[in-house]
C-alpha positions, -999 to 999 in steps of 0.1 A, spaced: -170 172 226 -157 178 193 -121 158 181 -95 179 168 -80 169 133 -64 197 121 -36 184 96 -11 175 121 -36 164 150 -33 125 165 -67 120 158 -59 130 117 -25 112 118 -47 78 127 -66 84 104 -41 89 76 -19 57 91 -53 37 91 -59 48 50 -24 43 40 -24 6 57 -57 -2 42 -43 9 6 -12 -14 11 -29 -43 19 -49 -39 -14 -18 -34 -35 1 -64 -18 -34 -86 -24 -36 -77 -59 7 -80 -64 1 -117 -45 -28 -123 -69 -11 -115 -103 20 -136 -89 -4 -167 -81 -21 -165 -116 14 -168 -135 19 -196 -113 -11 -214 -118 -14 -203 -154 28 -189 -172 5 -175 -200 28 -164 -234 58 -138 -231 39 -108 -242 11 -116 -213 34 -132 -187 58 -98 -195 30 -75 -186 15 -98 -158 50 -93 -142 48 -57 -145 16 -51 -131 27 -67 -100 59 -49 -100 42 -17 -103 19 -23 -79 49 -36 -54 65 -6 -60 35 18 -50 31 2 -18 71 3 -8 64 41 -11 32 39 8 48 20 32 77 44 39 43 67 43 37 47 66 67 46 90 67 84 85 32 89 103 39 64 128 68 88 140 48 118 139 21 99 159 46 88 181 60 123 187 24 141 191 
């Protein structure tokens, strides 16, 4: 027996949800570990600046993955 994932198949929507979960977890660890560092450690402007954005950036990436995410949900829901 051979699984189906063609582009829009349950078994490649899974698939897709379980790689776009796996990638926000990493962005939100390394957002929660640049956020601990300034804590532990405020660092100059310049640094502590850039720190900030790193995080932000990295925030931001996985609020768009995660709207990925609800996306694929519905379509597994609906398949």
């Amino acid at each position: 027996m051979t699984t189906d994932q063609s582009p829009e198949s349950p078994d490649q929507l899974r698939i897709d949800l379980e790689r776009v979960e796996r990638e926000i977890a990493d962005l939100q660890k390394v957002a929660r570990d640049i956020r601990e560092q300034l804590a532990d450690d405020p660092g100059d402007g310049p640094d502590r600046a850039e720190a900030l954005r790193q995080a932000e950036e990295q925030e931001a990436i996985a609020a768009v993955l995660e709207e990925r995410r609800a996306e694929l949900q519905r379509r597994l829901a609906a398949s």
